[in-house]
Each structure stands twice: as C-alpha cells, then as structure tokens.
FINU-386198 format. One line per field, with one value per residue: residue in three letters; x, y, z of N, C-alpha, C, O in turn; residue number from 0. Coordinates in nm, 4 decimals. Layout:
N
residuo: c(ALA;...)
n.u: c(X;...)
n.v: c(Y;...)
n.w: c(Z;...)
ca.u: c(X;...)
ca.v: c(Y;...)
ca.w: c(Z;...)
c.u: c(X;...)
c.v: c(Y;...)
c.w: c(Z;...)
o.u: c(X;...)
o.v: c(Y;...)
o.w: c(Z;...)
num: c(NUM;...)
REM end
This chain:
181
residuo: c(UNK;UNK;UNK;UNK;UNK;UNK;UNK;UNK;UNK;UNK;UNK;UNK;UNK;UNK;UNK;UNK;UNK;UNK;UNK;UNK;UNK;UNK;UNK;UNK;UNK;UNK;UNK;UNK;UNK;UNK;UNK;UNK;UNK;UNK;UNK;UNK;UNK;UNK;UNK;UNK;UNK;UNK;UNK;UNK;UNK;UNK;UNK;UNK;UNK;UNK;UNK;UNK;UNK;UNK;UNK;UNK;UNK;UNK;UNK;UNK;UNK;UNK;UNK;UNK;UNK;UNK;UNK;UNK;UNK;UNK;UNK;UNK;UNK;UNK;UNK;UNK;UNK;UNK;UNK;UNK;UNK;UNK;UNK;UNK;UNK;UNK;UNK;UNK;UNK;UNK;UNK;UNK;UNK;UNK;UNK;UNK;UNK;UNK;UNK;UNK;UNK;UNK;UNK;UNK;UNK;UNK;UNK;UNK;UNK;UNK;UNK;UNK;UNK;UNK;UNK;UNK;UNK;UNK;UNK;UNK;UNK;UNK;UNK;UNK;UNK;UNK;UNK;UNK;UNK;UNK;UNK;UNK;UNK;UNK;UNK;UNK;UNK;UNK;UNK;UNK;UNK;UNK;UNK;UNK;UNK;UNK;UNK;UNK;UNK;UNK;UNK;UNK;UNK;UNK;UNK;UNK;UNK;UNK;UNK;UNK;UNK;UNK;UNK;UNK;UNK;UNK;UNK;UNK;UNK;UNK;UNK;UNK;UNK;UNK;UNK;UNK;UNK;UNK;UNK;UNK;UNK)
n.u: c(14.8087;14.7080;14.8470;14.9325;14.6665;14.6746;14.9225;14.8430;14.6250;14.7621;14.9660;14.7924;14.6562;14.8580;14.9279;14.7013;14.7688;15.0169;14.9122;14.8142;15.0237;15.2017;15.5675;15.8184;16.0890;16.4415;16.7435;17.0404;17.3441;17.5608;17.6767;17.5944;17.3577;17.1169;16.9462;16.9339;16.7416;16.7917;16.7363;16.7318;16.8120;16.8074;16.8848;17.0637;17.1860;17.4548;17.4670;17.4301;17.6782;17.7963;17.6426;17.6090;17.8751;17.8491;17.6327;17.8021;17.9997;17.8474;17.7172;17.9814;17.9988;17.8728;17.5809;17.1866;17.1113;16.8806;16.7557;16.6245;16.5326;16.4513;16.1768;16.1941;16.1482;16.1232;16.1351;16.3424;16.6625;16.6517;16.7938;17.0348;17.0805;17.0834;16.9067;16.8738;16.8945;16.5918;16.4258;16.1859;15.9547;15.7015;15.4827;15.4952;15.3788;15.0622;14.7815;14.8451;15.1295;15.1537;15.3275;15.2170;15.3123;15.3258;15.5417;15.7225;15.5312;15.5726;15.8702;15.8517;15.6421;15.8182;16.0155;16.3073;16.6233;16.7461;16.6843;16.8267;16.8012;16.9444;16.8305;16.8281;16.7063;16.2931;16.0723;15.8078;15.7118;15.9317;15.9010;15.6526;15.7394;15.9436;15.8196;15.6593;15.7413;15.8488;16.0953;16.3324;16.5500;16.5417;16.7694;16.8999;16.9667;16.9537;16.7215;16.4018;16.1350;16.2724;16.3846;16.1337;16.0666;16.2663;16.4688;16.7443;16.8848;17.1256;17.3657;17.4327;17.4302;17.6648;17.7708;17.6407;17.6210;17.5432;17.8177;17.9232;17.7449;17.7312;17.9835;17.9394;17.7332;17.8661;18.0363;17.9006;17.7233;17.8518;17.9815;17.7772;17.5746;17.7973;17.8819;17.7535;17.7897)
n.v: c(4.5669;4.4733;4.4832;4.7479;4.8212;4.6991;4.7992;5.1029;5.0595;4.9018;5.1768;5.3763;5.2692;5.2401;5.5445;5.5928;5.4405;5.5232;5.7557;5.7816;5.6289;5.6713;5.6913;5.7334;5.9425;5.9721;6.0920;5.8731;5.7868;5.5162;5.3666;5.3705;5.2651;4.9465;4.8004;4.7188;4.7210;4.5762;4.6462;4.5083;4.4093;4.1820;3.8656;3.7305;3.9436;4.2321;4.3952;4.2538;4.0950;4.2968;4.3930;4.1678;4.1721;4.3772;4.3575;4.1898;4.2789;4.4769;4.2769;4.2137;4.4621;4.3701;4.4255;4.4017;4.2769;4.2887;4.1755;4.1842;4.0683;4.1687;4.0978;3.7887;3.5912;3.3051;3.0271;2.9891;2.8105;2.7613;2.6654;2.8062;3.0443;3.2191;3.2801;3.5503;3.6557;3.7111;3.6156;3.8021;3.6107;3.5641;3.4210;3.5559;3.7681;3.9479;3.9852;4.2408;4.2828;4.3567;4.2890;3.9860;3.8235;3.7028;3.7452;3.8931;4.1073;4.1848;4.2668;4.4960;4.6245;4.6547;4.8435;4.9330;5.0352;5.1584;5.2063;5.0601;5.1403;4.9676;4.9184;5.0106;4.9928;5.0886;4.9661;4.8543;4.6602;4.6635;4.9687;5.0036;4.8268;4.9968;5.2634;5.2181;5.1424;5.1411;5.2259;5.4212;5.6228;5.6366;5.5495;5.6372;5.5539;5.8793;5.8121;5.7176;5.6263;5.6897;5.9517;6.0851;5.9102;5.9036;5.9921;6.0408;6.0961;5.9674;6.0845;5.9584;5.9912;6.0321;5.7684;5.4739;5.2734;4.9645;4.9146;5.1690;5.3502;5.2492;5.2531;5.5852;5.5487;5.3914;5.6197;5.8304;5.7767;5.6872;5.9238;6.0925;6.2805;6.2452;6.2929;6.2287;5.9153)
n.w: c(15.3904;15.6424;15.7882;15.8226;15.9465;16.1977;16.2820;16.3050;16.5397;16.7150;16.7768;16.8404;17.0737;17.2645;17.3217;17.4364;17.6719;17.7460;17.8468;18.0279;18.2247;18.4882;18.6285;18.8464;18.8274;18.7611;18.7668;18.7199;18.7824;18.6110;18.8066;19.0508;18.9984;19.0365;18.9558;18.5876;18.2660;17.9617;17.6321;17.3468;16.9700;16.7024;16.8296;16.5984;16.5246;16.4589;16.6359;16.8504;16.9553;17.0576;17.2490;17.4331;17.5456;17.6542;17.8650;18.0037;18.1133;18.2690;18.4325;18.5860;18.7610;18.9317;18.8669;18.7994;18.6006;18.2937;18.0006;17.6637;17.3595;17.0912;16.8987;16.8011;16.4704;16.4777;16.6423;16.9495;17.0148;17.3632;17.5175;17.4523;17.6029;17.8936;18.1925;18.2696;18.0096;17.7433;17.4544;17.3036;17.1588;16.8776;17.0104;17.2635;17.1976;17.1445;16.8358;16.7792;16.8356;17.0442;17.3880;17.5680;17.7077;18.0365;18.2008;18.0807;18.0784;18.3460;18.3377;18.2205;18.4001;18.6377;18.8582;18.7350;18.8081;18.5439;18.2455;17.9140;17.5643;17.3347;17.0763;16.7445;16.5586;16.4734;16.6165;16.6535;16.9115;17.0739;17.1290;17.2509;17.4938;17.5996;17.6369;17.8095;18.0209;18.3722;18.4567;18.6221;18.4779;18.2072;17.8707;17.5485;17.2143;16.9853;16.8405;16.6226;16.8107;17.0553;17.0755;17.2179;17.4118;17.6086;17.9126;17.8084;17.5360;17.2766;17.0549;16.7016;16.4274;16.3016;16.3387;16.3135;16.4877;16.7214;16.8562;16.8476;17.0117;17.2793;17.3591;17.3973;17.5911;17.8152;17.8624;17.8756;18.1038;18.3220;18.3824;18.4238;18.7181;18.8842;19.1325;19.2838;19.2848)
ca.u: c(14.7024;14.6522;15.0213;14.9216;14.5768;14.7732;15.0144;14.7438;14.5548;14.8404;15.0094;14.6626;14.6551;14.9790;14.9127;14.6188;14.8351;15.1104;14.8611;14.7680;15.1162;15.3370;15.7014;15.9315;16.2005;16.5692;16.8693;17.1542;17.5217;17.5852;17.8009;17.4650;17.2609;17.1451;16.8782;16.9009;16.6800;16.8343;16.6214;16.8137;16.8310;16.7783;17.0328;17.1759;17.2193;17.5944;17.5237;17.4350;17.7699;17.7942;17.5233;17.6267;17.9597;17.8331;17.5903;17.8833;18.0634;17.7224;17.7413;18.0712;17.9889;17.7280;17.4527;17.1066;17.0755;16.7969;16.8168;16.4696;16.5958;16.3898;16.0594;16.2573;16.0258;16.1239;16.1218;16.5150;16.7089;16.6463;16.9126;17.1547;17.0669;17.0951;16.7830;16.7935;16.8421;16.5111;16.3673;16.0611;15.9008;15.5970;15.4311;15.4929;15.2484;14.8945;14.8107;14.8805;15.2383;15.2098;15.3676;15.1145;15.4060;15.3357;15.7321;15.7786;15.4764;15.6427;15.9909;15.7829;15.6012;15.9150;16.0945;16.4288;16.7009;16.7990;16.6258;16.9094;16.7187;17.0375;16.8352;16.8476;16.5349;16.1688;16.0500;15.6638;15.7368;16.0370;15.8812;15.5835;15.7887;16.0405;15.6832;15.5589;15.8471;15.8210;16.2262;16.3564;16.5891;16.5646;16.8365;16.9113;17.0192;16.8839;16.6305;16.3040;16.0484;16.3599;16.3417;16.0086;16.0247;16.4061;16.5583;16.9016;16.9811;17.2537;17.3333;17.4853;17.4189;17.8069;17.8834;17.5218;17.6081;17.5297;17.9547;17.9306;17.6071;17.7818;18.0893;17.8948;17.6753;17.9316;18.0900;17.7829;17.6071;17.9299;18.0014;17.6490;17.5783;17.9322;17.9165;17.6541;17.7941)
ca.v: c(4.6474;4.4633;4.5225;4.8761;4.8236;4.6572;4.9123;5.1748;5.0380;4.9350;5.3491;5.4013;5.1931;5.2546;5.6271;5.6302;5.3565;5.6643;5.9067;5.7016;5.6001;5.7532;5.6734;5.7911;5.9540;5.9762;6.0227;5.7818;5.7172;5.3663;5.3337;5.3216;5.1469;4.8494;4.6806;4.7333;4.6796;4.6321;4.6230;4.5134;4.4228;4.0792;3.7912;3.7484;4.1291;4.2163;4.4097;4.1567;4.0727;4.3783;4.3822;4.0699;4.2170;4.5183;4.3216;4.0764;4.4292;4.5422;4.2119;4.2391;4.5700;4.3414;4.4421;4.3151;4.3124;4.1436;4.1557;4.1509;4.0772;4.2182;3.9724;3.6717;3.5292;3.1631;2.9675;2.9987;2.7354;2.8589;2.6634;2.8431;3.1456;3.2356;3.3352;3.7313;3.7315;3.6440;3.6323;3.8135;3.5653;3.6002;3.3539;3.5965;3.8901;3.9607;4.0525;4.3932;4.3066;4.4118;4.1573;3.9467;3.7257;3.7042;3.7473;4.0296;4.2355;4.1681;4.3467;4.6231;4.7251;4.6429;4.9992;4.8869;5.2022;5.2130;5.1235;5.1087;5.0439;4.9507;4.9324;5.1056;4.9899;5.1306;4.7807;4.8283;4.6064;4.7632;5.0743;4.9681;4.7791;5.1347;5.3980;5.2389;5.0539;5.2117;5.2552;5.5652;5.6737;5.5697;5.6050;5.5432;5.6307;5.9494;5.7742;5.7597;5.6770;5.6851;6.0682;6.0997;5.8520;5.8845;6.0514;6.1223;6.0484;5.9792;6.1340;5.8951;6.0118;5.9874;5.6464;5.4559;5.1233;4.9558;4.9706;5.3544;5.3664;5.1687;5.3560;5.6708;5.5385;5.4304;5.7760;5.9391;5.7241;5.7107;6.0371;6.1898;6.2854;6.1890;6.3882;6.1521;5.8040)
ca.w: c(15.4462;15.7530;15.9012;15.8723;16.0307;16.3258;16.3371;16.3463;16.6288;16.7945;16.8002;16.9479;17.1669;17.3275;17.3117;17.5571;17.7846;17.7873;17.8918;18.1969;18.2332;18.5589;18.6555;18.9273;18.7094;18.8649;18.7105;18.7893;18.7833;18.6113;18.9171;19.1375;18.9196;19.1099;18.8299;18.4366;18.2004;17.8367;17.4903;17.2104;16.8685;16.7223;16.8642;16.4829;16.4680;16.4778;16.7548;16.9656;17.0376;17.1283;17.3754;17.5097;17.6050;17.7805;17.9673;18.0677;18.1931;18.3853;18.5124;18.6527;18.8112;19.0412;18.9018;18.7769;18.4563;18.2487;17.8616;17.5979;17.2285;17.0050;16.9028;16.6730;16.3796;16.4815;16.7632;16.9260;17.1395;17.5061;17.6048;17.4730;17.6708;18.0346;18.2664;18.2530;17.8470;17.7168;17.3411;17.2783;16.9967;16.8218;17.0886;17.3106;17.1549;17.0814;16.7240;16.7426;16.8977;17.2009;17.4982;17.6435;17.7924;18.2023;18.2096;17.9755;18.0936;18.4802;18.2976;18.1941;18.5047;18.7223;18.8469;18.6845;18.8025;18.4313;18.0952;17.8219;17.4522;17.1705;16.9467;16.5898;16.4742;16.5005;16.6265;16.7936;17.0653;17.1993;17.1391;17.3575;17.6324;17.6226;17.6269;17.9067;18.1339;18.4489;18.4524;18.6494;18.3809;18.0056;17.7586;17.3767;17.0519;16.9375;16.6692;16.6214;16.9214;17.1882;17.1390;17.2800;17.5335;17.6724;17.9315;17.7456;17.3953;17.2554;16.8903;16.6609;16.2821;16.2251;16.3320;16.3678;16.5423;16.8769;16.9381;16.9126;17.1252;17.3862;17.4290;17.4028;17.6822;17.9405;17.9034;17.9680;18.2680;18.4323;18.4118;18.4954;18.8302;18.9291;19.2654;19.4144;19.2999)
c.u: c(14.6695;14.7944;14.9503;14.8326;14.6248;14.8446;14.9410;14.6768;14.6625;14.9181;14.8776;14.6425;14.7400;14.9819;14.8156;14.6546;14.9683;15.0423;14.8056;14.8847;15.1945;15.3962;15.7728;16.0491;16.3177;16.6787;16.9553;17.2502;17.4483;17.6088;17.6846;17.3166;17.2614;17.0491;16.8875;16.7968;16.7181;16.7349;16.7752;16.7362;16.7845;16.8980;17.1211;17.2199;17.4031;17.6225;17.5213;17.5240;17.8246;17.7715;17.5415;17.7608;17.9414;17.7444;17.6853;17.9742;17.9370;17.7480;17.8760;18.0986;17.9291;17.6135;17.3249;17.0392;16.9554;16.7488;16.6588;16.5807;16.4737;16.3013;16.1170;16.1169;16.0639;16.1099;16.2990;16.5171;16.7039;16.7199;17.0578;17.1482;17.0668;16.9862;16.7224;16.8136;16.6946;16.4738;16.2288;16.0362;15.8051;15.5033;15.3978;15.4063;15.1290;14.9076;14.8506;15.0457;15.2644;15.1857;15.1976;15.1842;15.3835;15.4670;15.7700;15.6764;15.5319;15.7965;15.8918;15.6859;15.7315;15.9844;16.2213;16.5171;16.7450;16.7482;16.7383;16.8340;16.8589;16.9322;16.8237;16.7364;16.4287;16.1121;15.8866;15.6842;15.8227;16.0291;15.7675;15.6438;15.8734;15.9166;15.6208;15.6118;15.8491;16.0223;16.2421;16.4313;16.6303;16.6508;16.8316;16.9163;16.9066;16.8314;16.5365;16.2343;16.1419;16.3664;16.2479;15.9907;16.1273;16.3896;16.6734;16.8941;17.0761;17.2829;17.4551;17.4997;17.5721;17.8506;17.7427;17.5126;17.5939;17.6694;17.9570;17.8735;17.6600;17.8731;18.0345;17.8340;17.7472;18.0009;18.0156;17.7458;17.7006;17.9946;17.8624;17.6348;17.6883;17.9310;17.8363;17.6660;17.9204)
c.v: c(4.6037;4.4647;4.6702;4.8898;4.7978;4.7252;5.0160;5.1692;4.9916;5.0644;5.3809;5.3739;5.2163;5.4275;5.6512;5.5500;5.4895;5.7457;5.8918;5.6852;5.6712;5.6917;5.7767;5.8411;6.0381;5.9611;5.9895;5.7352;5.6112;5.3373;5.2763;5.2401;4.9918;4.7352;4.7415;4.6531;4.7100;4.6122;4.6088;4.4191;4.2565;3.9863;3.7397;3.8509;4.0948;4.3044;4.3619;4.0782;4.1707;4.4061;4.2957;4.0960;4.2967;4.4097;4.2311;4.2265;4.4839;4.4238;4.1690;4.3214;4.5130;4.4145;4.3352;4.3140;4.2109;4.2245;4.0937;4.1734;4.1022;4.0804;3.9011;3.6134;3.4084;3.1053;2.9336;2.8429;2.7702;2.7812;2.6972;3.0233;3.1274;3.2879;3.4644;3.7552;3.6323;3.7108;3.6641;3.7417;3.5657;3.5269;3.4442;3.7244;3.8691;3.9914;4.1438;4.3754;4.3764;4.2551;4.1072;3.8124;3.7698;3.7756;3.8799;4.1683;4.2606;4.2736;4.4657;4.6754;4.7259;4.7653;4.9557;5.0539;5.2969;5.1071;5.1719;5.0504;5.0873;4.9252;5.0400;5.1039;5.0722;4.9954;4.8506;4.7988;4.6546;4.8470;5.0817;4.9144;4.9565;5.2465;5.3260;5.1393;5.1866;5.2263;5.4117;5.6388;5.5692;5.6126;5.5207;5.5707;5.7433;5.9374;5.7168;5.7519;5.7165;5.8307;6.1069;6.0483;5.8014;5.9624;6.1167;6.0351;6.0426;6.0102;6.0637;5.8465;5.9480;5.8407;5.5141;5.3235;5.1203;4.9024;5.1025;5.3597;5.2931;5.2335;5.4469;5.6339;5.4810;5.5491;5.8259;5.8495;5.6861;5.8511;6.1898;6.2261;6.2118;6.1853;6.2501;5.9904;5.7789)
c.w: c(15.5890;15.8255;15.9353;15.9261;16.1862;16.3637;16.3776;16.4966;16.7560;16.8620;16.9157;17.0664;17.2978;17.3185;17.4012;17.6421;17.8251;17.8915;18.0164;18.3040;18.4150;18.5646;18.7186;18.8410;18.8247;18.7804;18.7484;18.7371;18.7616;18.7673;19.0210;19.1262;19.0015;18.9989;18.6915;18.3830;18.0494;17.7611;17.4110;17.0890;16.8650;16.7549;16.7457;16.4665;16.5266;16.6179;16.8859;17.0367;17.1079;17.2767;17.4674;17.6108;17.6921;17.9082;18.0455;18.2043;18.2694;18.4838;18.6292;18.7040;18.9382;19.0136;18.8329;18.6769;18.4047;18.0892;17.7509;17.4768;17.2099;16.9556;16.7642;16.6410;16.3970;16.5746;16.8031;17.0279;17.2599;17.5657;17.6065;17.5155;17.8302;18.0728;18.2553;18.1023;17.8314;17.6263;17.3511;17.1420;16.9830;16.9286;17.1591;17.3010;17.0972;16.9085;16.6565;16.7627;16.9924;17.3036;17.5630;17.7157;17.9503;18.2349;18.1563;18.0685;18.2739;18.4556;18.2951;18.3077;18.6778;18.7217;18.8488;18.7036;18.6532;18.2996;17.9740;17.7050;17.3707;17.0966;16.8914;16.5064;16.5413;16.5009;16.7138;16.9152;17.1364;17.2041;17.2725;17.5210;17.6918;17.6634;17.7761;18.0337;18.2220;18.5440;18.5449;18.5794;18.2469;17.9524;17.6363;17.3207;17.0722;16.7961;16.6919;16.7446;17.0458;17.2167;17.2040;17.4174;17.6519;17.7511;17.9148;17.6579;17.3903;17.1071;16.8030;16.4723;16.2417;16.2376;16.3928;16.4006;16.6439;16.9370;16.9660;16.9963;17.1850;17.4657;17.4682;17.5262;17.8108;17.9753;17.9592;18.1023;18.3797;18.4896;18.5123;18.6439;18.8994;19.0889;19.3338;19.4037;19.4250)
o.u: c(14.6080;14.8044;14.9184;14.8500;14.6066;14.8550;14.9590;14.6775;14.6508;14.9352;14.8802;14.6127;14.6953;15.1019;14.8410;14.5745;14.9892;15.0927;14.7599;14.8734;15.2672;15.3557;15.7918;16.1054;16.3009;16.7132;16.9969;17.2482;17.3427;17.5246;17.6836;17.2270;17.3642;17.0800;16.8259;16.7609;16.6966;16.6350;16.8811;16.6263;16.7409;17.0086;17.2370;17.3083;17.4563;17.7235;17.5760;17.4978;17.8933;17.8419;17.5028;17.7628;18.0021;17.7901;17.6462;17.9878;17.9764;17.7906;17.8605;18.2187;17.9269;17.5460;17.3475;16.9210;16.9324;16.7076;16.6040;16.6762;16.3861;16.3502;16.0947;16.0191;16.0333;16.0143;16.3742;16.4256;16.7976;16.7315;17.1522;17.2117;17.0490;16.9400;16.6054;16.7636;16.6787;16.4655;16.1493;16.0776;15.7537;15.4077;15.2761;15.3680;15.1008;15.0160;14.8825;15.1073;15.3640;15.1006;15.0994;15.1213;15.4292;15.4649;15.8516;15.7179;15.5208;15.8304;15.8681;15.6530;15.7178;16.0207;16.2671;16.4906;16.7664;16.7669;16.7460;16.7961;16.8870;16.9891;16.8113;16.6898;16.4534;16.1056;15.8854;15.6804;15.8034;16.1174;15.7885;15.6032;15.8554;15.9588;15.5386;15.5427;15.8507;16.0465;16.1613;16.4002;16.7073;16.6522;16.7909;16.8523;16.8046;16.8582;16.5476;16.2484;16.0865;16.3596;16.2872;15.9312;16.1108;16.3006;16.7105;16.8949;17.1487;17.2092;17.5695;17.5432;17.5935;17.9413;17.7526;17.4202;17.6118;17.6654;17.9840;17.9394;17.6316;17.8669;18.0431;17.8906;17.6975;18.0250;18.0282;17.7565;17.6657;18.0407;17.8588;17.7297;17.6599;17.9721;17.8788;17.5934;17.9480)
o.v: c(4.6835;4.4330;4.7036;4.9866;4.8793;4.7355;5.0431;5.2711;5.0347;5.0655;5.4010;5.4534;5.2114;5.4457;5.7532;5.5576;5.5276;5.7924;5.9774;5.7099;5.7614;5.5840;5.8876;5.7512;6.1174;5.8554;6.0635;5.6478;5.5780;5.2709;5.1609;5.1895;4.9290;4.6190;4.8480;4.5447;4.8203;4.5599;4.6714;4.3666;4.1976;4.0206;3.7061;3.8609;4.0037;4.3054;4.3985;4.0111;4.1494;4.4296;4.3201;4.0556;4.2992;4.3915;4.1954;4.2411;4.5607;4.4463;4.1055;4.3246;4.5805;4.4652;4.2157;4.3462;4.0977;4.3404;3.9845;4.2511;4.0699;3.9686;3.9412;3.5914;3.3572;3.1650;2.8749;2.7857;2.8494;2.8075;2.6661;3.1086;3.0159;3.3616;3.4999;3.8569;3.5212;3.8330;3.5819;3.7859;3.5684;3.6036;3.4625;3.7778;3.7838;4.0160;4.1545;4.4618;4.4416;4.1661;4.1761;3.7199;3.8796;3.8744;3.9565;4.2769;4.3764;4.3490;4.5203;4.7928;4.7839;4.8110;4.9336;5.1566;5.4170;4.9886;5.2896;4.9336;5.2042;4.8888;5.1493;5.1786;5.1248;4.9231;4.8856;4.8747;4.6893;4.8984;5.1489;4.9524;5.0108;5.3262;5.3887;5.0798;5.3017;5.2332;5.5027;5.7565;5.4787;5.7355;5.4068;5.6758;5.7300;5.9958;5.6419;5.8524;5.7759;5.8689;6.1972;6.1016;5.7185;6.0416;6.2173;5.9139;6.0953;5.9487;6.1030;5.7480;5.8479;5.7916;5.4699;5.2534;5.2226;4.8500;5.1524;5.3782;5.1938;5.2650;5.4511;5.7027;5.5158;5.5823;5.8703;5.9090;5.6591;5.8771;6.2868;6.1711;6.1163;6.0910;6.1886;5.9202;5.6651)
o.w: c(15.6597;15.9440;16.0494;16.0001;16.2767;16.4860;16.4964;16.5657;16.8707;16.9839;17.0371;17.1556;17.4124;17.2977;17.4652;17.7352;17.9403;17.9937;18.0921;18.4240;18.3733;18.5208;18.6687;18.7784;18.9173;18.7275;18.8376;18.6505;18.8155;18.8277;19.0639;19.1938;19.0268;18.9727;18.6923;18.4290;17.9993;17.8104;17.4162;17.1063;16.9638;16.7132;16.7701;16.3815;16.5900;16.6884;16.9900;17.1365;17.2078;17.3749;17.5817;17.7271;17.7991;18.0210;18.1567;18.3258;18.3572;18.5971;18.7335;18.7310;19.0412;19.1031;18.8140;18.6648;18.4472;18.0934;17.7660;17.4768;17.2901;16.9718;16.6499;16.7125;16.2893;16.6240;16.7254;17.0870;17.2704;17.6854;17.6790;17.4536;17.8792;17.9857;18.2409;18.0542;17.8821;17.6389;17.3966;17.0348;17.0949;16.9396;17.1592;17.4050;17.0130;16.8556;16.5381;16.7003;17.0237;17.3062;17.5909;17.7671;17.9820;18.3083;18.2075;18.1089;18.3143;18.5468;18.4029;18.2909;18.7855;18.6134;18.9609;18.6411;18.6366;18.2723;17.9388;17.7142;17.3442;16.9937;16.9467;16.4203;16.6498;16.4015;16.8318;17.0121;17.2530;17.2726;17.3735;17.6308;17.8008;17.7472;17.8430;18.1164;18.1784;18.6645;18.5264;18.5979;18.2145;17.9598;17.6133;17.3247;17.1398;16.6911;16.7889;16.8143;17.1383;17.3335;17.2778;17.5110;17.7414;17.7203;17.9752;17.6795;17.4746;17.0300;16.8257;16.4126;16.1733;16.1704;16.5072;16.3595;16.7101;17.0483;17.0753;17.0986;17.1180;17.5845;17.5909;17.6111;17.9179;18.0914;18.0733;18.2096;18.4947;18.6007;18.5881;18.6997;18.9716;19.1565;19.4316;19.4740;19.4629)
num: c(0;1;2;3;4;5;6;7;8;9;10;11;12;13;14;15;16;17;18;19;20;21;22;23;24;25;26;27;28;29;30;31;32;33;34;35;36;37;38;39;40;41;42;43;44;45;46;47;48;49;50;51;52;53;54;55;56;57;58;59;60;61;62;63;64;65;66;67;68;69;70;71;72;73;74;75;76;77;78;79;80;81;82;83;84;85;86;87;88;89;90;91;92;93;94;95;96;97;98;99;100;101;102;103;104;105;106;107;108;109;110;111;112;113;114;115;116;117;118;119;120;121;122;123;124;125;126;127;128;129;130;131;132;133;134;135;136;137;138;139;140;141;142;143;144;145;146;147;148;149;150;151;152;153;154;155;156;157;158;159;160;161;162;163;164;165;166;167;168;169;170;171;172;173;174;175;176;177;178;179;180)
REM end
C-alpha cells in the first residue's frame, strides 16, 4: 500500500513538472549527434552488454555519450565503471524515486542532442529522468511511458530485446534526416 501511495504521488508529481516542462525539439542524424544521453536497464540485465557495446560504437563515432543504469537496489563497485556510465542507486532518490542526485538532476536538465532510453521496463525513475530531460530528440522502444514522451518509437512486439532495439535504432537515426548529415 505504500509503494502505491509513492507511486501515486510520484505520477502526480511528475505530471505537473511536464506541464511546466519546455524543450527545443530537433530531429537528428546519429551522424551529427554531438552529446547522448542513454537510459538503460539494470547493469546485470542481459542487455547491458548490449548497451555497453553500442555506447563503445557511439564512442568511437567521437561522441559524448553519458550512460544512467536504471536505480540498482545495492550499493555497486564504482570502480569498475568509467565516468560517463553512472548507477542510479537508491541513495540517489527521494522517497517517491525521483533523482535528487546533484549529478543526475545536472543529466536531466542538460540539452543532450539525443536521449536514447533501452529500456523495456516501466521503471519511475527513468520514466521521470526521460518526461522531463530537456534532450532535443528522444527515442525508444515503443512501450509504455516512451510512447508519450518520445520523439520516434521503435515497434518491437516481435522480437522484444535491447539487441533488436539497437539495431533497429542505428538504422533509423542514421538514416533519418540523411540529407543534412
């Protein structure tokens, strides 16, 4: 009963922070992408090797990627991470779960050229950091809040991992506005 009180007041919450909300919205060739902003999954998830690969391939594009796992229930090793991935952990949020990390809420009002969210979950927090990141174009699976608060979905009923959603998403963001990269 009190998850769902929290969840309650959190939706709320983050529902009149929307409605305040603006963002420059631009859509953009990968190719010209000069900062990312990923969301993913948790760092045991399987698609986090995933994730780790693509960002190794953004990073070898030159660009500026910087990487939020999904909020881990433990306390991780932070030295076996690099500077732009960083664990949202429970430390890091208020009761409701929304960021109250200096660092995190700095990602989220930063105009990042491209917000990519892998995840697959309905997670609060990355629904909150994704609803109100001031990104110029959002993408991400087509499932649950990412319809609402994307720029381009991606539709992935038949094959619902963050390898499909990967491929699927360098096809598209390199292909998009081709003419002007």
């Amino acid at each position: 009963m009190l998850r769902k009180l929290k969840k309650t007041v959190g939706e709320f919450l983050l529902k009149r922070r929307v409605k305040k909300h603006s963002r420059k919205r631009e859509v953009k060739n990968l190719l010209i992408c000069e900062s990312i902003l990923v969301l993913a999954g948790e760092p045991e998830d399987m698609g986090a090797m995933f994730t780790t690969e693509f960002v190794a391939y953004l990073k070898s594009m030159g660009k500026d990627v910087t990487i939020l796992f999904n909020p881990v229930k433990k306390k991780q090793n932070e030295k076996s991470y690099s500077a732009d991935i960083k664990l949202i952990e429970q430390d890091d949020l208020n009761l409701i779960y929304i960021p109250k990390n200096p660092e995190i809420l700095h990602d989220i009002d930063r105009e990042f050229d491209l917000l990519i969210d892998l995840s697959l979950s309905n997670n609060f927090t990355l629904k909150y950091i994704h609803a109100l990141s001031r990104a110029k174009f959002k993408v991400g699976a087509a499932v649950n809040y990412k319809i609402k608060y994307s720029d381009l979905t991606i539709e992935i009923k038949n094959n619902p991992t963050v390898e499909y959603l990967l491929t699927q998403l360098k096809h598209y963001l390199t292909n998009i506005n081709k003419n002007v990269a």
